[in-house]
Structures are given as structure tokens and as C-alpha cells.
C-alpha positions, -999 to 999 in steps of 0.1 A, spaced: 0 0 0 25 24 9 43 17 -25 5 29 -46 5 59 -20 33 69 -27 35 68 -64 0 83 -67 17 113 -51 44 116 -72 20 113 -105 -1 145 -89 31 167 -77 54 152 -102 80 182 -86 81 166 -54 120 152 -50 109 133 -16 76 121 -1 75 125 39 55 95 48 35 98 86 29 63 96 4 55 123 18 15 133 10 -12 160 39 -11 184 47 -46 181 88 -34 173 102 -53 205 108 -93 216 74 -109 230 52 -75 219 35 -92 197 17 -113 221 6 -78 240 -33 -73 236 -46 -34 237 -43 -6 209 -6 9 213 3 24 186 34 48 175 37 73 147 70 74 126 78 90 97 95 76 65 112 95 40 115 84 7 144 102 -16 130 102 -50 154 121 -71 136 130 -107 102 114 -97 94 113 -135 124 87 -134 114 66 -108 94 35 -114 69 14 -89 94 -11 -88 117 15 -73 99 29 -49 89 -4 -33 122 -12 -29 131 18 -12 107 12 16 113 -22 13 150 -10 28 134 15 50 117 -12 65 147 -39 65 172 -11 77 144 3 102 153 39 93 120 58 104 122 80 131 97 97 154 84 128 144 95 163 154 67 185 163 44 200 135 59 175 109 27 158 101 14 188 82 40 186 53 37 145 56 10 121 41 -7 104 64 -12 64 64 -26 45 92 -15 7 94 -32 2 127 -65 0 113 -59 -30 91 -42 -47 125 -76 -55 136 -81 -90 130 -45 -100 142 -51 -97 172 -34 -132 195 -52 -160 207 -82 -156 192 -94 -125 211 -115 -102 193 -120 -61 195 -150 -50 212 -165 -16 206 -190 0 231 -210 29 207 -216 59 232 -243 87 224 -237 124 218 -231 147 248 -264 163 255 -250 195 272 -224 215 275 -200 220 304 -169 245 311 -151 218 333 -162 243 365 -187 249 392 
């Protein structure tokens, strides 16, 4: 996915020489966290060097964040970053992987019905 994200970008902004990419993950990075059960997530961001973009091909650009992956080369994001990043979130497609066969349970909860400063 991040591969077709990314090269849709660079067919709308075909000027762009890198793509900042703002990645919403599981944090499942560590030994045994992948047996952990609750939402903990992390944001990093990616960036991909393009170069020309109208020179790069798909093949390319997975293969760049094929060895940002491999290398682990993200890093967390300095604040205000996200606004000149795109945006993916991976932990929403983490939902049905979760261990042992539990399963996520949602409560639905109504609309305020008034308003309230936080003081008496």
C-alpha cells in the first residue's frame, strides 16, 4: 500500500524530490510485543528520496521502503511535521491479528447532551 501511496503522489506533484510519509503502526517493534493485547500504537515517519520522480518507477519505490523497512530507518516525528507529511494508518488494518483468538469490542456511546466549562 505504501508503495501505490506513494506513487500516486508523485503522479499529482510530479516536482516533489521526496515524499514524507506519517505512519500510524501497532507497536509490536520489540521481543514478545506481539503477544501484548490493547491498541498501542506509534507514529513514525518515513522519507523516501526520490530524485527525478518522472524517473522513478513502482518497482523502485517499493524497494526503497522495502530498505526502509529492513534497515528500520524511520524515526519519530519532530513536532508540527505531520502537516508537510501524508498520512497512512496501518493500525487499522491490524484488527483481525489480534493473538489468541481475542476479538476487538466496541462500546457505541451517544452524543453529549449538554455543554459543560469543566467548572462549578
Amino acid at each position: 500500500w505504501l508503495t501505490v501511496i506513494a506513487g500516486a503522489f508523485l503522479r499529482l506533484f510530479p516536482h516533489l524530490r521526496r515524499l514524507d510519509l506519517y505512519l500510524v503502526v501497532t507497536c509490536r517493534d520489540g521481543p514478545g510485543e506481539e503477544a501484548m493485547i490493547g491498541y498501542f500504537s506509534s507514529r513514525k515517519i518515513v522519507q523516501l528520496e526520490v530524485g527525478d520522480p518522472r524517473r522513478s518507477t513502482l518497482l523502485g519505490l517499493a524497494d526503497n521502503i522495502a530498505t526502509v523497512r529492513r534497515e528500520r530507518s524511520w524515526r519519530r516525528p519532530r513536532p508540527f511535521e505531520k502537516a508537510d507529511a501524508i498520512e497512512v494508518n496501518i493500525v487499522s488494518q491490524a484488527a483481525d491479528g489480534l493473538p489468541l483468538g481475542f476479538q476487538e469490542v466496541r462500546c457505541s456511546k451517544s452524543a453529549p447532551r449538554d455543554w459543560s466549562r469543566g467548572a462549578t
